[in-house]
C-alpha positions as CSV (number, residue, x, y, z in Angstrom):
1,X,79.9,155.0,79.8
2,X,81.6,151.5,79.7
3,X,81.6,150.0,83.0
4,X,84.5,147.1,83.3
5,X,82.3,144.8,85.5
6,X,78.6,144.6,84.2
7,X,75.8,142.1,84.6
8,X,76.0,139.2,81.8
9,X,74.1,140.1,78.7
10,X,71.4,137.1,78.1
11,X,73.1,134.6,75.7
12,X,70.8,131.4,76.3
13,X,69.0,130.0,79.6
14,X,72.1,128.9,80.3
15,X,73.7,133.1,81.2
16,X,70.6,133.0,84.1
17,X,71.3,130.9,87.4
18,X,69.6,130.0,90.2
19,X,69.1,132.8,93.0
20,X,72.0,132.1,96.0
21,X,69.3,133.8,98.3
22,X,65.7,132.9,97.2
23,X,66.4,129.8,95.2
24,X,64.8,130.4,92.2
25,X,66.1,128.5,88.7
26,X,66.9,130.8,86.1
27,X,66.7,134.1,87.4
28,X,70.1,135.3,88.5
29,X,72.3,137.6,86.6
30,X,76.5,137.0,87.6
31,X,78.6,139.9,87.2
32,X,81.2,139.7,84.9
33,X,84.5,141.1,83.9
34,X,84.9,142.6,80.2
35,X,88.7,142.0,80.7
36,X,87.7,138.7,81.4
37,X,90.7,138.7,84.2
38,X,88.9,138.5,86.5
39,X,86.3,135.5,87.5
40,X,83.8,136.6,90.1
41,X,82.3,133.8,92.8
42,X,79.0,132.7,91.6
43,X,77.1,134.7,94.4
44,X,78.3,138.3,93.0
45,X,75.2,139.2,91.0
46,X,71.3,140.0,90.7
47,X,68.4,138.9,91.5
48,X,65.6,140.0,88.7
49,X,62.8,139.3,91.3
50,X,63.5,142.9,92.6
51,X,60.4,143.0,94.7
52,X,59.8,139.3,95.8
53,X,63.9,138.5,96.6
54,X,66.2,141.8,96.0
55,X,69.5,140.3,96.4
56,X,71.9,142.3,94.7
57,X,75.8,141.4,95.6
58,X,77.9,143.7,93.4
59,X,81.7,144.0,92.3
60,X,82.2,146.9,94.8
61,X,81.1,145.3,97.9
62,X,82.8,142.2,97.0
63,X,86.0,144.1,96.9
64,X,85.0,145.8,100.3
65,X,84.6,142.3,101.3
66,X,87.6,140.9,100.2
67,X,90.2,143.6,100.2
68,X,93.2,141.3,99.9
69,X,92.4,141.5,95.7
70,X,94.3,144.4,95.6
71,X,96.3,143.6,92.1
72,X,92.6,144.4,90.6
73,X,91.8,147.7,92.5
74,X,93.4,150.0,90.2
75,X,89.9,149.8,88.0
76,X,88.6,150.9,90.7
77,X,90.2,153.6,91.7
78,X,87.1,155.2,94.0
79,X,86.7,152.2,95.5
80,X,90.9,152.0,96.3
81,X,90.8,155.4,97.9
82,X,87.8,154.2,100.3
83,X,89.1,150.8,101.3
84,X,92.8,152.0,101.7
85,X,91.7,154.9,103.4
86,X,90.8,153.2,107.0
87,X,88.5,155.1,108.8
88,X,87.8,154.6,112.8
89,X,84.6,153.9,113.7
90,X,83.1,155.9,116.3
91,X,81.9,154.7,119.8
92,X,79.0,156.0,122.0
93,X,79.6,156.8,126.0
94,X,79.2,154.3,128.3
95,X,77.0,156.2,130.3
96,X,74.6,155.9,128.0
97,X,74.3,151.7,128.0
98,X,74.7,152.0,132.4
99,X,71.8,154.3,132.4
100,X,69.6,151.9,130.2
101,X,70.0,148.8,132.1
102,X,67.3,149.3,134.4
103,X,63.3,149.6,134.1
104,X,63.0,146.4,132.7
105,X,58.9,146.2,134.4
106,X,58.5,148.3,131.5
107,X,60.5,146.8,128.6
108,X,58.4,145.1,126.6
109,X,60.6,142.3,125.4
110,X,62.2,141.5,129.1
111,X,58.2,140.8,130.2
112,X,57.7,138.5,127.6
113,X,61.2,136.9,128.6
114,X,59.4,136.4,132.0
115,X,56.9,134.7,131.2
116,X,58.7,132.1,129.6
117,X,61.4,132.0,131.6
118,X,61.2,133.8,135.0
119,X,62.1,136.8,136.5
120,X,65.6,135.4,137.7
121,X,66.6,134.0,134.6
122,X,65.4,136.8,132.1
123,X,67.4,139.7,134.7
124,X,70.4,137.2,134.3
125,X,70.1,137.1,130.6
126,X,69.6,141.5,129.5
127,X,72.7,141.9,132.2
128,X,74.9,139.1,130.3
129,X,73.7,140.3,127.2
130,X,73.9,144.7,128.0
131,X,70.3,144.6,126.9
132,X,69.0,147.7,128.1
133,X,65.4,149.6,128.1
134,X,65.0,152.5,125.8
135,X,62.1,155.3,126.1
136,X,61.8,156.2,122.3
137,X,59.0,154.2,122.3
138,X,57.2,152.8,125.5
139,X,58.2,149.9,126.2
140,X,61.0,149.6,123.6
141,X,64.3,147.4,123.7
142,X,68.0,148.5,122.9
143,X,70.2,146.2,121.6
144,X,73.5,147.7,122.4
145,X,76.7,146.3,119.9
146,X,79.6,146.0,122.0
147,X,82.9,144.7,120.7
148,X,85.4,142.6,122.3
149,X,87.4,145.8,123.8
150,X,84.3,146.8,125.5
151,X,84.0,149.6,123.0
152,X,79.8,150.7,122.3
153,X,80.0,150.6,118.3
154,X,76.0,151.4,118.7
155,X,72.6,150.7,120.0
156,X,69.3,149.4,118.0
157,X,66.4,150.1,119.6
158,X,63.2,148.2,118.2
159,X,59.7,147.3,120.0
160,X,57.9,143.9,121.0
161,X,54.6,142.6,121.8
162,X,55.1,141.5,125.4
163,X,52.2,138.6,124.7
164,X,53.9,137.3,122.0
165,X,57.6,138.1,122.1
166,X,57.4,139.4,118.3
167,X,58.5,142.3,116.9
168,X,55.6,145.1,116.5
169,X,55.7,146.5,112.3
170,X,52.3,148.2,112.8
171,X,51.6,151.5,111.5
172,X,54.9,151.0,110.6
173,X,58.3,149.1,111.8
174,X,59.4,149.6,115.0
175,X,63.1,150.2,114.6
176,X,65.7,152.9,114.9
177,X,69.3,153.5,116.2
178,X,70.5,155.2,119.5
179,X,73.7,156.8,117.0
180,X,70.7,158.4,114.9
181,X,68.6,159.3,117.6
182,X,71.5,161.5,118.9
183,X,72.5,163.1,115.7
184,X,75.8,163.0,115.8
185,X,77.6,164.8,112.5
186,X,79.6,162.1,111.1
187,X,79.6,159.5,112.8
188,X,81.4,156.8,111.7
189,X,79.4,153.9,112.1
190,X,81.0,150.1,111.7
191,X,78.9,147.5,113.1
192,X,79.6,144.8,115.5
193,X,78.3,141.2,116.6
194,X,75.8,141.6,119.0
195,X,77.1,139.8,122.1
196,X,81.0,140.0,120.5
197,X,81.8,141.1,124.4
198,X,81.0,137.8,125.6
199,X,83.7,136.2,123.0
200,X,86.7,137.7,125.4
201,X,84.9,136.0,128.5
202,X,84.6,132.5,127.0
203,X,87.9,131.4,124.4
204,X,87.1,128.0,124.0
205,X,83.6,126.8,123.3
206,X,82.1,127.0,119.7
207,X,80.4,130.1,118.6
208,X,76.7,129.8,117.2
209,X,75.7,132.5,115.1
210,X,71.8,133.5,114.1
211,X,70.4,136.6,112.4
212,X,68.2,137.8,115.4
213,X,69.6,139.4,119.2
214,X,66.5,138.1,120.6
215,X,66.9,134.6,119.3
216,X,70.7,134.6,120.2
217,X,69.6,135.3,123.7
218,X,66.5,132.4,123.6
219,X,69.0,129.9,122.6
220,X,71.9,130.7,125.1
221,X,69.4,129.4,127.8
222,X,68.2,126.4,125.8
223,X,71.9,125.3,124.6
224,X,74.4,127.0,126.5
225,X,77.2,125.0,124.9
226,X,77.9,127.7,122.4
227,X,78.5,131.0,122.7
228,X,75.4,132.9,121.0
229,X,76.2,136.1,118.8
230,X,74.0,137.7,116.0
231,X,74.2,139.2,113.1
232,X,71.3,141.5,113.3
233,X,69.5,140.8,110.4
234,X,70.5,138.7,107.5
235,X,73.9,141.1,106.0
236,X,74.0,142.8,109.1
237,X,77.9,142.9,110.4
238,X,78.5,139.4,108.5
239,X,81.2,141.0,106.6
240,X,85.2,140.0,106.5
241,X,86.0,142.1,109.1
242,X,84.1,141.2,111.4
243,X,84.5,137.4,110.1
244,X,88.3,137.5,110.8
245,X,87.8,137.8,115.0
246,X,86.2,134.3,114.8
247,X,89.3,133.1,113.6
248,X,90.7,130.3,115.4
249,X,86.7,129.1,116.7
250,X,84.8,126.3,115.7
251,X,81.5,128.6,114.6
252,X,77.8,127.1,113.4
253,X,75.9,129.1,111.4
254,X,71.7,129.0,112.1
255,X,70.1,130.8,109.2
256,X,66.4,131.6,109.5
257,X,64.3,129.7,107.2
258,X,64.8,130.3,103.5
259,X,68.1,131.9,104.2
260,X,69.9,128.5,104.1
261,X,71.8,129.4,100.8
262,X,72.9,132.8,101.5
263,X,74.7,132.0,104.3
264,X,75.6,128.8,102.9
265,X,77.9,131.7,100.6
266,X,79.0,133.3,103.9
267,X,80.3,130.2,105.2
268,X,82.2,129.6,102.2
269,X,83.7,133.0,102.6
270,X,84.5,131.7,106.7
271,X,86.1,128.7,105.2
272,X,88.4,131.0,103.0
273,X,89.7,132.6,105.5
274,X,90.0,129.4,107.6
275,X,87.7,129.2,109.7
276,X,86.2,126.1,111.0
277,X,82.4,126.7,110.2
278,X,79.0,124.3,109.8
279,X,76.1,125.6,108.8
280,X,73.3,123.9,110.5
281,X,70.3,122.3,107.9
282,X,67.9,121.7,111.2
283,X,65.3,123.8,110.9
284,X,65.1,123.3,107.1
285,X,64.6,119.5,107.6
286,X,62.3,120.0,110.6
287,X,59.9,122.8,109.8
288,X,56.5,122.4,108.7
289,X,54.3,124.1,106.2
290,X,52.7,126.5,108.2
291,X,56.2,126.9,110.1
292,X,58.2,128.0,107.0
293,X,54.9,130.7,106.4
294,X,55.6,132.0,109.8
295,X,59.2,132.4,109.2
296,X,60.5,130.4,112.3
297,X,63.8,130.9,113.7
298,X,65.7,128.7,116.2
299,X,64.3,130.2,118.9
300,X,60.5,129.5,118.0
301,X,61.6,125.5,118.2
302,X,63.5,125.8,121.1
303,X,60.1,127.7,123.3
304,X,57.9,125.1,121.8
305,X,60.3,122.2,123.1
306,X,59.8,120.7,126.3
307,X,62.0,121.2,129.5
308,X,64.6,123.3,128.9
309,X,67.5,121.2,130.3
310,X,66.4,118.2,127.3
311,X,66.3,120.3,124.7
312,X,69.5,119.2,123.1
313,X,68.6,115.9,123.4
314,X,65.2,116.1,122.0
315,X,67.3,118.0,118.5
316,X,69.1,114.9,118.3
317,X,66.4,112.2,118.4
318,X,64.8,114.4,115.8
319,X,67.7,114.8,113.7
320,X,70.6,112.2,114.3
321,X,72.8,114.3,112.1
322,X,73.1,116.6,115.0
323,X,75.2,114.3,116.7
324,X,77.7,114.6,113.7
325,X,78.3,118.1,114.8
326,X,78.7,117.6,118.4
327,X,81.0,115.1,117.9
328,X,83.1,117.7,116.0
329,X,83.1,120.5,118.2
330,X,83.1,118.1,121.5
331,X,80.1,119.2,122.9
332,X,78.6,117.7,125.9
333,X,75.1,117.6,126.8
334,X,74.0,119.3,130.0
């Protein structure tokens, strides 16, 4: 079968590019049209370091992405009939969330919170948040998704050493999902920021988003200035549709370490839609060696920095470009 969109065919070094997500010279295949109408942004491709990277961005989710390219949908007529064909997501009861949001002496994650930051402060946090306590696993976190209608699009419910504050992955990785769990036939899933609720309780200040819930909480407390949201995970729910409520917000993207570039694409996609959007560089020109190896996140630099309420500052004198982007969104230091 002819496909009208396929991966280039190798030419010369040239027809390979370098990776969007893992950086790597030479090793990214674009998709491309055989009608040649249609010319594809440079991150819709593959990565051929399948195991190592993975990134694969094809034709169809770009469509799904960008739905208003409807004068090339008739090509793909499946597709058509599953983007025109709206579905409602489902929602989960908010019974379900109330009864959750206690126990917290045994939720693993709100102990290590404690210890870091107090009990005050941590109860303060998983009740602005709707962080509840799940018993799937002892000890075990749920990270309910709530949009900005109040609506429970779903929970996840992962695990965390209370020492260390970091996610347990042995025997295996700690992580499920409370629409699963309940086996519900057909439930129509469609993800939401985590913390979106909070977006409807605070119209005006900047919106920071990371990839992490827990880090989104860690840095409300260090820098408060923004209003923290995540992804959950690096794709997650960073998708147009979900892109489109930050319309209208100044929004800073704070990738995880080596994820710099992909969401470098994202916030070109933002920027389409017009959406004022940085993407912050700081832990990329402040991480060490060993740092990058661990993986770090915002949060790891923010509980290693000294007194919480000099945080900000401390971010500047380290990197004076910061100042650049409180400048532009008008921050003030607290």
């Amino acid at each position: 079968m002819n496909y009208r969109f396929h991966l280039e065919k190798y030419k010369t070094p040239s027809s390979r590019h370098t990776c969007p997500a893992c950086g790597q010279k030479r090793i990214f295949v674009r998709y491309v049209d055989s009608e040649e109408s249609i010319k594809f942004p440079k991150y819709v491709g593959r990565c051929n370091r399948e195991q190592k990277c993975g990134y694969h961005y094809t034709p169809k989710q770009y469509f799904i992405d960008n739905p208003t390219e409807k004068e090339e949908w008739d090509a793909f007529p499946i597709l058509q009939k599953q983007v025109r064909e709206t579905v409602e997501p489902d929602y989960l009861d908010q019974a379900l969330l109330n009864k959750s949001l206690k126990h917290y002496d045994t939720n693993n994650l709100f102990l290590f919170f404690q210890s870091k930051f107090g009990c005050g402060v941590s109860e303060l946090l998983f009740k602005k948040y709707q962080v509840g306590t799940a018993n799937h696993w002892n000890g075990s976190t749920v990270f309910w998704q709530i949009d900005q209608q109040d609506r429970i699009r779903t929970g996840k419910i992962m695990l965390y050493d209370p020492q260390t504050g970091k996610r347990v992955k042995k025997p295996h990785s700690h992580i499920t999902w409370v629409h699963s769990l309940l086996k519900q036939e057909n439930y129509q899933l469609k993800q939401c920021f985590f913390g979106e609720h909070l977006l409807k309780e605070n119209k005006t200040s900047p919106i920071a988003i990371v990839e992490s819930e827990k880090t989104a909480m860690i840095a409300s407390i260090y820098i408060p200035q923004y209003v923290w949201i995540a992804t959950g995970g690096k794709n997650g729910c960073l998708n147009q549709d979900n892109m489109l409520i930050l319309k209208n917000r100044k929004v800073v993207l704070f990738p995880d370490l080596g994820a710099k570039d992909y969401w470098n694409i994202k916030s070109e996609q933002m920027s389409d839609l017009g959406i004022e959007v940085i993407v912050s560089d700081y832990l990329e020109k402040n991480a060490s060696k060993e740092q990058i190896e661990e993986g770090y996140d915002i949060a790891d630099f923010l509980i290693k920095s000294c007194p919480r309420k000099s945080v900000l500052q401390q971010m500047v004198e380290k990197n004076p470009m910061l100042n650049l982007l409180i400048e532009t969104f008008e921050l003030k230091a607290v």
